[in-house]
mmCIF file of the C-alpha atoms, coordinates in Angstrom:
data_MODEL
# 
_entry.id   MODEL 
# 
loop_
_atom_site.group_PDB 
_atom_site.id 
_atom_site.type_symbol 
_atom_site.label_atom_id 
_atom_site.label_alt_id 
_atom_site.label_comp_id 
_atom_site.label_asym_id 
_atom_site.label_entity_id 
_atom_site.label_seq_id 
_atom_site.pdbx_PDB_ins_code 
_atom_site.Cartn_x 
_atom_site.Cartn_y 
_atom_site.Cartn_z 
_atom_site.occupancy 
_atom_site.B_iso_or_equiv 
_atom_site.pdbx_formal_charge 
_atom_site.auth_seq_id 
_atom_site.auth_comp_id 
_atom_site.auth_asym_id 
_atom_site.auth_atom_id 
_atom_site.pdbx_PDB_model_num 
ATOM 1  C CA . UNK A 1 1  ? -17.612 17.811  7.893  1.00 0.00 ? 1  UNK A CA 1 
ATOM 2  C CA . UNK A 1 2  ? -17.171 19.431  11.132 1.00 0.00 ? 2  UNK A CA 1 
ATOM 3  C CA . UNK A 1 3  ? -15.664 15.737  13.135 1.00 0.00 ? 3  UNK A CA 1 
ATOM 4  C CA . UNK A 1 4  ? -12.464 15.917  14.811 1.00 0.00 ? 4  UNK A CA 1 
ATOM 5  C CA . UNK A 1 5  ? -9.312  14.734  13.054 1.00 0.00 ? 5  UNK A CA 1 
ATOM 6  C CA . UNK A 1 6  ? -7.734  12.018  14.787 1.00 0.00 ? 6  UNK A CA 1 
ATOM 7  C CA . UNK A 1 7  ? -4.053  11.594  15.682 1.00 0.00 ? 7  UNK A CA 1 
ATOM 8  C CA . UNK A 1 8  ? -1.722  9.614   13.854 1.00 0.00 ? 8  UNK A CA 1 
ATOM 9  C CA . UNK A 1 9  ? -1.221  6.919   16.375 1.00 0.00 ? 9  UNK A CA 1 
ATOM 10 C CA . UNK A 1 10 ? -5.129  6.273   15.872 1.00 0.00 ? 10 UNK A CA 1 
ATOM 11 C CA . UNK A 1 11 ? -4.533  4.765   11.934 1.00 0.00 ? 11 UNK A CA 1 
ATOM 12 C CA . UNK A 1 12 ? -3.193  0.943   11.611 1.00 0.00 ? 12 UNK A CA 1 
ATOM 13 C CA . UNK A 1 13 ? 0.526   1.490   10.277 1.00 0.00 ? 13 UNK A CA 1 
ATOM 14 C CA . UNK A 1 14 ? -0.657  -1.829  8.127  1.00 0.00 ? 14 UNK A CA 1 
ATOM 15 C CA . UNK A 1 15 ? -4.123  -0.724  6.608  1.00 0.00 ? 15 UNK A CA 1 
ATOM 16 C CA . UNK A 1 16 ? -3.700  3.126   7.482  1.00 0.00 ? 16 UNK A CA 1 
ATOM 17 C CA . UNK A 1 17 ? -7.219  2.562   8.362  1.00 0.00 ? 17 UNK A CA 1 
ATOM 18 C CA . UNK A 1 18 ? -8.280  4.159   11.529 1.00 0.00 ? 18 UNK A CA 1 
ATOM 19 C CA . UNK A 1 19 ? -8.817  1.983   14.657 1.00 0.00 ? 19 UNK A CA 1 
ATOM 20 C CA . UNK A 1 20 ? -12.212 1.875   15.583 1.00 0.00 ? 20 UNK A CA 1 
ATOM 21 C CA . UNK A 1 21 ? -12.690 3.493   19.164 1.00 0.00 ? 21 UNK A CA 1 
ATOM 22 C CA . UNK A 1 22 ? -12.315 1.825   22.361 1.00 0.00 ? 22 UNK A CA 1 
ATOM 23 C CA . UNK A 1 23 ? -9.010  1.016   20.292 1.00 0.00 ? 23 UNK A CA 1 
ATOM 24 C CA . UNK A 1 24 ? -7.600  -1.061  23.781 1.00 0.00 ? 24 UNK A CA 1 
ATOM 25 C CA . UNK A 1 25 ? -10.596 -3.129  22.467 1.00 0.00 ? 25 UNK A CA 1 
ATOM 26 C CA . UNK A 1 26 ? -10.196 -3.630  18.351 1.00 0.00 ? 26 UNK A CA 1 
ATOM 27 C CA . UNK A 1 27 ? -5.908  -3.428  18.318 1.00 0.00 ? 27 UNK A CA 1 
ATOM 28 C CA . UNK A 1 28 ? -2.472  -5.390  19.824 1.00 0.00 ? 28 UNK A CA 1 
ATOM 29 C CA . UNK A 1 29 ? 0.699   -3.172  20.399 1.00 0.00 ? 29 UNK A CA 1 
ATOM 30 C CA . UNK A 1 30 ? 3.509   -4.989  19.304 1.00 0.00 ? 30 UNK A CA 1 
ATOM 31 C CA . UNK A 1 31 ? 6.064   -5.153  21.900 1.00 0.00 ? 31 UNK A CA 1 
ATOM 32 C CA . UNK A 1 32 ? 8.925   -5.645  19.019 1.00 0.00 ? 32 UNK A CA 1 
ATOM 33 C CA . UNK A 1 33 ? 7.892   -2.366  17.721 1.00 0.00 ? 33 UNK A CA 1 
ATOM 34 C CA . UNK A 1 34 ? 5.842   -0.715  19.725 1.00 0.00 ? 34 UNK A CA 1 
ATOM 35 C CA . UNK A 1 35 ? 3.369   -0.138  16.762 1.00 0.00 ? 35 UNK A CA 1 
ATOM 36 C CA . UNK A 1 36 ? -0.732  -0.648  17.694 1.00 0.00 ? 36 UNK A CA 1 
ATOM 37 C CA . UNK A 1 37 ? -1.725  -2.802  14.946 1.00 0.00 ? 37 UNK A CA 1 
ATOM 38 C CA . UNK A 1 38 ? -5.651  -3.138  14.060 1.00 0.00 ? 38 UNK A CA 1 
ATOM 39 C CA . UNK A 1 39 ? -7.206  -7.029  15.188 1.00 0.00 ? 39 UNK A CA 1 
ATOM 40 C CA . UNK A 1 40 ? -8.230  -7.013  11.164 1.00 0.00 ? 40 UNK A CA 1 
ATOM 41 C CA . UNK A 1 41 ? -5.261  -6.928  10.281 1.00 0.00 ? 41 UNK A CA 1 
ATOM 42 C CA . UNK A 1 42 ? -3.393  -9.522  12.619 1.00 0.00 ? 42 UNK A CA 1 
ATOM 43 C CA . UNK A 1 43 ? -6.161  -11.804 11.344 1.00 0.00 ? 43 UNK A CA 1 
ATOM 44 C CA . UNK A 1 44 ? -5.128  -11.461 8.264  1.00 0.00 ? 44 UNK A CA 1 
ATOM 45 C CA . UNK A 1 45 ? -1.481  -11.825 8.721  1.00 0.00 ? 45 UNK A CA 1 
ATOM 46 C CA . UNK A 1 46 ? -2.902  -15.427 10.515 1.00 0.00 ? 46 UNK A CA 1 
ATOM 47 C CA . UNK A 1 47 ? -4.907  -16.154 7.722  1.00 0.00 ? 47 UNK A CA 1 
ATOM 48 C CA . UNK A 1 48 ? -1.831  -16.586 5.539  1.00 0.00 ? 48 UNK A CA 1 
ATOM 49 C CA . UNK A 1 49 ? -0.214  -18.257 8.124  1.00 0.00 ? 49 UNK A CA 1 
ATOM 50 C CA . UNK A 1 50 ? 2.460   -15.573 9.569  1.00 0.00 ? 50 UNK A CA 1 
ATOM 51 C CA . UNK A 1 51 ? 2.187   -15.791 13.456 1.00 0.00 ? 51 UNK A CA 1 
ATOM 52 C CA . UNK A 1 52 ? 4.923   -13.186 13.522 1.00 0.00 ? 52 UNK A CA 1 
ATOM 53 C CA . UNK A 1 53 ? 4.680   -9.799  14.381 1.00 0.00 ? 53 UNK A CA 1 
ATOM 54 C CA . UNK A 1 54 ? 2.376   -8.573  11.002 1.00 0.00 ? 54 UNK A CA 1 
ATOM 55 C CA . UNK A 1 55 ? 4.285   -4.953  10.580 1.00 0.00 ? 55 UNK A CA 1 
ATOM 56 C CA . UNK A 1 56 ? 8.002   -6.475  11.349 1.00 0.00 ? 56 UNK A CA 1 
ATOM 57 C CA . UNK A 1 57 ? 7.422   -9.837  10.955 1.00 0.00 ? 57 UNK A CA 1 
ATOM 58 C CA . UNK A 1 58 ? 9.819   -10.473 14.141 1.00 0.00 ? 58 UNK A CA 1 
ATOM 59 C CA . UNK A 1 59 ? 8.660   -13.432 16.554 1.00 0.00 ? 59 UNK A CA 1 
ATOM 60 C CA . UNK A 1 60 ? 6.437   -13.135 18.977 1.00 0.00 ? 60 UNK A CA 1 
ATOM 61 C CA . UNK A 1 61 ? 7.771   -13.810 22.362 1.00 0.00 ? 61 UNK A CA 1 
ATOM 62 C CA . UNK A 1 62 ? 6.409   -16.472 24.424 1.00 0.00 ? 62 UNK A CA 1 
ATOM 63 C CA . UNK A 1 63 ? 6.672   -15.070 27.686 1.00 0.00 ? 63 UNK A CA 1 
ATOM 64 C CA . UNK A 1 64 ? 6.526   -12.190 30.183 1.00 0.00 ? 64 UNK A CA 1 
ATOM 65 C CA . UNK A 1 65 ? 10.581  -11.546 30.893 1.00 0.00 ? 65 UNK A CA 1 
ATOM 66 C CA . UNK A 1 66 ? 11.068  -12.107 26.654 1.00 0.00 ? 66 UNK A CA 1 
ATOM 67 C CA . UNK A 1 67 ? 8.689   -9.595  26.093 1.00 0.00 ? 67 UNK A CA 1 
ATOM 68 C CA . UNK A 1 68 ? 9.768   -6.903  28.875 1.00 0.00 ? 68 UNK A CA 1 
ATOM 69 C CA . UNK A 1 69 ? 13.118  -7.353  27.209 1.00 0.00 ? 69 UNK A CA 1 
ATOM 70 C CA . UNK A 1 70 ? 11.629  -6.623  23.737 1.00 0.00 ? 70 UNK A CA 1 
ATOM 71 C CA . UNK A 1 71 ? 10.326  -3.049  25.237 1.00 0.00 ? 71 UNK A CA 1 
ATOM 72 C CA . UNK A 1 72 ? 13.329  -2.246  27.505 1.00 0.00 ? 72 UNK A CA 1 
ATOM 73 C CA . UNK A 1 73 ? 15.311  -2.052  23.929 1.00 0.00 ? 73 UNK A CA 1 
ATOM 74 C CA . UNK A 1 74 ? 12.771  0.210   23.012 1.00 0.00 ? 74 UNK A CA 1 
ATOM 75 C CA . UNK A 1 75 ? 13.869  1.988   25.405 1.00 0.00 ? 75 UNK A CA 1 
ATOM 76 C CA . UNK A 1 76 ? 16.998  1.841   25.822 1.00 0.00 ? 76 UNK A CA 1 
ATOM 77 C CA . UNK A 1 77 ? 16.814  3.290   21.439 1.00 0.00 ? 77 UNK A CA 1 
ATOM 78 C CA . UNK A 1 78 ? 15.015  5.965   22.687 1.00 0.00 ? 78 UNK A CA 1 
ATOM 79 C CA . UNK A 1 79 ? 11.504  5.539   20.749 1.00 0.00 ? 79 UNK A CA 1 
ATOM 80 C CA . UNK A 1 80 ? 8.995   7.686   22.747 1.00 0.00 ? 80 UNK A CA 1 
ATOM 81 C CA . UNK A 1 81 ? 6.409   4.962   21.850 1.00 0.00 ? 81 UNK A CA 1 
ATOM 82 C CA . UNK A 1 82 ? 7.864   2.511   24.355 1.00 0.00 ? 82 UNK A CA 1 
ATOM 83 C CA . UNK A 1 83 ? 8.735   5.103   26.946 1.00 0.00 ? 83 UNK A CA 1 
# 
């Protein structure tokens, strides 16, 4: 075919499906670890009854400052994702 290949970041690090476009729209970025996970599969991950982050299973925080906190260590370990 003559599409366009899509970058990396575009695939669900769970499925390795690709994230169907407007992905803002059909994904969550995990502020734990900074990784866009597809809605399909954080369904899933409910279904079975982990309400955890569904690619490293850490909690989910409950709040604004928890979750700022999550992404400032990001940071502060230098992954470009966060920065």
């Amino acid at each position: 075919g003559q599409g366009h290949e899509r970058p990396e970041g575009d695939f669900c690090p769970i499925c390795t499906l690709p994230i169907p476009l407007p992905m803002e729209d059909h994904s969550t970025i995990s502020c734990c670890c900074m990784k866009e996970i597809c809605d399909g599969c954080i369904v899933a991950a409910q279904k079975r009854g982990m309400f955890d982050c569904a690619f490293c299973r850490t909690p989910i925080p409950g709040n604004d400052a928890d979750r700022l906190a999550m992404i400032q260590a990001r940071v502060l370990k230098k992954d470009p994702e966060a920065i």
